[in-house]
C-alpha positions as MATLAB code, in Angstrom:
seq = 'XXXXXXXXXXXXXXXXXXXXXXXXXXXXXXXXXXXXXXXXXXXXXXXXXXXXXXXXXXXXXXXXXXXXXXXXXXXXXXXXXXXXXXXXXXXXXXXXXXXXXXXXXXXXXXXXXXXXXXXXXXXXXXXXXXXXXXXXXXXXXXXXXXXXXXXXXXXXXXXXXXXXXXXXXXXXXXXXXXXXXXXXXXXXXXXXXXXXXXXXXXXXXXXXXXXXXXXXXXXXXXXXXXXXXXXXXXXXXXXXXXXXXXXXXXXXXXXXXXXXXXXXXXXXXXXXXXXXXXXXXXXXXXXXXXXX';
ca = [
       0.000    0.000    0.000;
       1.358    3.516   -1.212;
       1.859    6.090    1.890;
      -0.925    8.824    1.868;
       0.613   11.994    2.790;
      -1.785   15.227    2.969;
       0.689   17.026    1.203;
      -0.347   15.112   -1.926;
      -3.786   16.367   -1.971;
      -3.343   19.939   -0.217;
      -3.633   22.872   -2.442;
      -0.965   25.393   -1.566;
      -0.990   27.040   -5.363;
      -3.901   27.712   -8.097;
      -4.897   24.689   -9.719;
      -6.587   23.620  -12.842;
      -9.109   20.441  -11.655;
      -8.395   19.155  -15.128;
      -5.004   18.413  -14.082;
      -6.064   17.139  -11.053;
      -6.682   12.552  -11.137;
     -10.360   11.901   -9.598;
      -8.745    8.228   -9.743;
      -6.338    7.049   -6.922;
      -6.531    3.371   -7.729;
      -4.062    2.229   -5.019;
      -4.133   -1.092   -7.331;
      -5.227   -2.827   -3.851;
      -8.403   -4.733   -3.628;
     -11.669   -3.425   -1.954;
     -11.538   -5.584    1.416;
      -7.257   -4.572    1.928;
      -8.889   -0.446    1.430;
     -11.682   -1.095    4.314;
      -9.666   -2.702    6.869;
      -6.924   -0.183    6.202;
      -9.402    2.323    7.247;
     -10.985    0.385   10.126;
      -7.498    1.167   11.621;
      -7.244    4.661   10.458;
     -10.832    5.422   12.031;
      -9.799    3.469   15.202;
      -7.509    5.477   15.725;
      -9.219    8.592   14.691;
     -11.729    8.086   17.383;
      -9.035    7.055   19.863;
      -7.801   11.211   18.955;
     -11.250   12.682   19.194;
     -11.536   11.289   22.899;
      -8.500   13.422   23.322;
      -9.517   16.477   21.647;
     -12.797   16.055   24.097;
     -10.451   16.095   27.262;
      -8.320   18.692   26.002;
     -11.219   21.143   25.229;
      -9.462   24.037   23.399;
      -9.957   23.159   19.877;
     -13.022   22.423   17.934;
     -12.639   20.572   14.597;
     -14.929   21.738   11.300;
     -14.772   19.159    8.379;
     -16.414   20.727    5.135;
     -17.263   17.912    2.296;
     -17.822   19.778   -0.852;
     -18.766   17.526   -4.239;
     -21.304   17.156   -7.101;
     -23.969   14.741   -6.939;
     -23.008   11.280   -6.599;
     -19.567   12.391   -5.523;
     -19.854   10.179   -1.911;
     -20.105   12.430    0.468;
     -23.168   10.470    2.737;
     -21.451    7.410    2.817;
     -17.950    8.770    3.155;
     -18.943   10.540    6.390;
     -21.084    7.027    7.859;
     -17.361    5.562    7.060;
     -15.109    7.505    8.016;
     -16.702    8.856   11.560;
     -18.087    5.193   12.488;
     -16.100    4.777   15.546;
     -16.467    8.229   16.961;
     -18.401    8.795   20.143;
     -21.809   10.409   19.471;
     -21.337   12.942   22.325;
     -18.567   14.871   20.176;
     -19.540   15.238   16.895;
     -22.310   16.737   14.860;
     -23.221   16.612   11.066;
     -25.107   19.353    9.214;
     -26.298   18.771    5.855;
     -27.442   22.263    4.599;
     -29.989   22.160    1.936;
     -31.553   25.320    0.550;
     -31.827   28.054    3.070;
     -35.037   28.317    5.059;
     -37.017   31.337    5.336;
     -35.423   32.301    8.369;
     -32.182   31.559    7.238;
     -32.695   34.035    4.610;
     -33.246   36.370    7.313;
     -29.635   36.472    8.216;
     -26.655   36.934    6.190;
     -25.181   34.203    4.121;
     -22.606   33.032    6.953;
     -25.154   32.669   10.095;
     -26.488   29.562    9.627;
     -23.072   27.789    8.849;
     -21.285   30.149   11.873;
     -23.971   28.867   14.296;
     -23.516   25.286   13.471;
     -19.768   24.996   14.366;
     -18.070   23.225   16.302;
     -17.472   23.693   20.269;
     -14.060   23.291   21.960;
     -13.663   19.636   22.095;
     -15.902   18.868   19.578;
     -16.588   18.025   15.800;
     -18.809   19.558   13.242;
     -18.847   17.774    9.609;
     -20.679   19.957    6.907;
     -22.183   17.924    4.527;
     -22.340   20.784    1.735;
     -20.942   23.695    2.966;
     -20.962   27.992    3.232;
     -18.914   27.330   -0.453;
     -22.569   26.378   -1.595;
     -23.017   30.053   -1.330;
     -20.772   30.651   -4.311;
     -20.844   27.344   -6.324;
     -24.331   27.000   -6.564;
     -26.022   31.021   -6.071;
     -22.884   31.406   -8.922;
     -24.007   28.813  -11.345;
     -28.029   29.879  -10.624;
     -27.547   34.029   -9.715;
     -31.269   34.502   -9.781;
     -31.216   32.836   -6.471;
     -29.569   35.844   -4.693;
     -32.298   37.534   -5.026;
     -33.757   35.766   -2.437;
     -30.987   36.571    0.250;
     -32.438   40.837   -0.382;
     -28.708   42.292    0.258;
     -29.004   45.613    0.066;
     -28.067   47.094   -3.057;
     -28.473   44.152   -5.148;
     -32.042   44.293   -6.676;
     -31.157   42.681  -10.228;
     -28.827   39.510  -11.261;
     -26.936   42.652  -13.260;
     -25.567   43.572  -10.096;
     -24.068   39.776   -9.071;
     -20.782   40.509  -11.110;
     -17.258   39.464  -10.821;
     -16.794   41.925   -7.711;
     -20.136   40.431   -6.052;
     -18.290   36.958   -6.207;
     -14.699   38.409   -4.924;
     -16.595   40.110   -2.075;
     -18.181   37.072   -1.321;
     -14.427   34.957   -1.603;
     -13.253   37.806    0.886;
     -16.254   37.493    3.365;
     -15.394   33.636    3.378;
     -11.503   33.735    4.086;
     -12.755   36.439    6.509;
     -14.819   34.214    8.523;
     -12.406   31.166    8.249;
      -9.502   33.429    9.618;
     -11.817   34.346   12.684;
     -13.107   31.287   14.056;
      -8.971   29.644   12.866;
      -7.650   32.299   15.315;
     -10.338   31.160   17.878;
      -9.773   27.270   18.115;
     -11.288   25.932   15.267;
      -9.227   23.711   13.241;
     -10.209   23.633    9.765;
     -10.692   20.791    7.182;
     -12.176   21.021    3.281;
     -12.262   18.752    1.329;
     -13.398   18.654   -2.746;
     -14.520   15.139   -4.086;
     -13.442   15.115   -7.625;
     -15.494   13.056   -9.028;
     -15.052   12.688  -13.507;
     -18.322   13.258  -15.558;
     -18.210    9.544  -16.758;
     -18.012    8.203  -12.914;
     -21.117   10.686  -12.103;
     -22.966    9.098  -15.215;
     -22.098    5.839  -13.839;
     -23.299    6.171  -10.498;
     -26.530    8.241  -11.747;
     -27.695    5.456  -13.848;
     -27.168    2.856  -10.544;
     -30.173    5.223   -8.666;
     -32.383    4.461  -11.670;
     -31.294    0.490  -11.662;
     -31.328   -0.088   -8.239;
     -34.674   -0.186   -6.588;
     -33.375   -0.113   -3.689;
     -31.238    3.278   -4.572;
     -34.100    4.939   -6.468;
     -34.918    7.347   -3.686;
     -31.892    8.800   -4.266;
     -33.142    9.897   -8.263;
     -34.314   13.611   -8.812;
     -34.639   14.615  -12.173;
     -32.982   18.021  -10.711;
     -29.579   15.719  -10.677;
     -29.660   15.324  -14.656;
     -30.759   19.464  -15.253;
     -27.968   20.104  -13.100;
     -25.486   17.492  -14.734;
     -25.775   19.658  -18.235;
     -24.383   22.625  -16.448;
     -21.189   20.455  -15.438;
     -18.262   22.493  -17.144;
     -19.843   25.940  -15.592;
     -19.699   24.218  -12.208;
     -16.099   22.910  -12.395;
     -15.368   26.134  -13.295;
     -17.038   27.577  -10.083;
     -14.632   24.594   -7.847;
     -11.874   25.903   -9.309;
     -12.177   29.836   -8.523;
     -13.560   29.103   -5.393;
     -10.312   26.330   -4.207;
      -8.237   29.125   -5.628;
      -9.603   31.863   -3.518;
     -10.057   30.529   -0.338;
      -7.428   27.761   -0.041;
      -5.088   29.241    2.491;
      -2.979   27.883    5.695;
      -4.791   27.786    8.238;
      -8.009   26.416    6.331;
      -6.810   24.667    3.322;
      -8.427   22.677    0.724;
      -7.673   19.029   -0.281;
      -8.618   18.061   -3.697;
      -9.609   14.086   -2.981;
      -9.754   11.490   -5.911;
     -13.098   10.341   -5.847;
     -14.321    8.079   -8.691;
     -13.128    4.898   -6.385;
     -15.233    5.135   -3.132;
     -12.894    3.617   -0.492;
     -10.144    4.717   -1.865;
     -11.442    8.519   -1.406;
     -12.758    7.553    2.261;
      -9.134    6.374    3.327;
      -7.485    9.497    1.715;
      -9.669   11.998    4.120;
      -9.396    9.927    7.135;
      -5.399    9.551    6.565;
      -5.002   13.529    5.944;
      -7.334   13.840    9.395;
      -5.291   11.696   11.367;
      -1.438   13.414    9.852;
      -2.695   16.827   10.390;
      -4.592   16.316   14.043;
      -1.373   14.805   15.086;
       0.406   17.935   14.755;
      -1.340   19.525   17.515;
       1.562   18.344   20.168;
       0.058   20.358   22.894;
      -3.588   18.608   22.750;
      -3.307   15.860   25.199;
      -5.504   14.759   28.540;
      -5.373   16.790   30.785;
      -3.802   16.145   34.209;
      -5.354   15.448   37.760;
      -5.227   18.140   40.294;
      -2.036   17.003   42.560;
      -4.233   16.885   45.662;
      -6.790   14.841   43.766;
      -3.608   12.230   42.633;
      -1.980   11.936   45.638;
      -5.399   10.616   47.301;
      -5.722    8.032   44.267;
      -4.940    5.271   46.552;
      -7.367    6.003   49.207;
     -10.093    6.228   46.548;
      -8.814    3.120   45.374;
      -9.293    1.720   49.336;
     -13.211    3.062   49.412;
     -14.502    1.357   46.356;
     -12.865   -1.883   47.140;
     -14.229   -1.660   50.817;
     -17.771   -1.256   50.058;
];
């Protein structure tokens, strides 16, 4: 089995996602993938009971892909063996009445993590210029002052918006939150692939909206939109990982490898210590329970 080493998949320069494989074969089979990540996640958990003790750092894990691209089933897989009590997932679908109330940012900025805990966004704030980019008549809807026509959603709208984002991400980094994204590039021939399983499989037909296929013929304007928006808002302290994804469990053991590497470098993030008057007296607790 090849190493996995974030570096591979971090983007520290503009990229073209044409360039980039959405195959990392690993040329292993299926069963050698899963029980390499049964370890990975083992130990993964084993870190997030730390993180819990430790209580200075929250953790915010942002899955960005197209339809089909695995993000459901990568975050069942990859967060199986974490304890309940410290982690939350937030799928955000389109924004509620209320939600439209507020700026852009609340609902995502109210949904992160606490110290000691996990968030996972299952589609992310980026939705907020991937798919409002792709479909501008929806920011009409969000009634921002001084916007009242698409005309006005221009290139500057969009770096605004890029600015507002690495502005937010910079805050809550400086605060304690550690910050993961992560792109599943998926290829158009994969998608088509995995599209026409929904319509096969009974048991998978749920999953079918004829919305997937409108949105599937607007595929080169939404790479497009990946690309400016990795480009603009990859940066140190909240980078982006571009993740081969047209092999499921090869994608799944990529993200929990980089999670594991990076959490690791936290040295100082360990349990934390007994008080000294509490330790010395360890003994004589020792000597009640046993004497009941």
């Amino acid at each position: 089995m090849k190493k996995i080493r974030s570096k591979d998949y971090k983007i520290d320069t503009s990229i073209n996602l044409n360039d980039r494989d959405t195959l990392d074969d690993f040329k292993e089979s299926d069963k050698k993938l899963k029980n390499e990540l049964e370890e990975v996640r083992e130990k993964l958990g084993e870190l997030q009971d730390t993180i819990y003790a430790h209580g200075k750092y929250g953790v915010l894990i942002c899955i960005q892909g197209t339809d089909t691209a695995g993000k459901d089933s990568l975050i069942r897989e990859v967060f199986k063996d974490f304890n309940t009590r410290g982690i939350v997932v937030h799928s955000f679908k389109v924004p509620t009445e209320l939600e439209l109330k507020h700026d852009f940012l609340w609902r995502h900025y109210i949904a992160l993590p606490a110290r000691g805990k996990f968030s996972v966004f299952n589609r992310t704030h980026y939705e907020n210029v991937l798919v409002t980019r792709v479909h501008p008549e929806y920011i009409m809807n969000e009634n921002i002052p001084g916007i009242d026509s698409v005309d006005k959603v221009d290139d500057a709208f969009w770096q605004m918006r890029f600015d507002q984002i690495n502005a937010f991400e910079k805050h809550i980094a400086q605060n304690g939150t550690i910050i993961f994204k992560f792109f599943l590039h998926l290829s158009k021939g994969e998608q088509k692939n995995r599209l026409l399983r929904r319509l096969e499989l009974k048991q998978k037909n749920w999953k079918f909206s004829p919305g997937d296929l409108k949105e599937r013929k607007l595929w080169d304007e939404y790479q497009v939109c990946y690309q400016e928006a990795i480009n603009n808002t990859s940066r140190e302290h909240a980078p982006w990982y571009v993740i081969p994804a047209d092999r499921k469990d090869g994608a799944r053991l990529i993200v929990a490898n980089i999670l594991l590497e990076e959490l690791r470098k936290y040295k100082e993030i360990d349990e934390p210590e007994l008080d000294d008057e509490i330790k010395a007296r360890l003994d004589e607790f020792k000597r009640q329970l046993e004497s009941e």
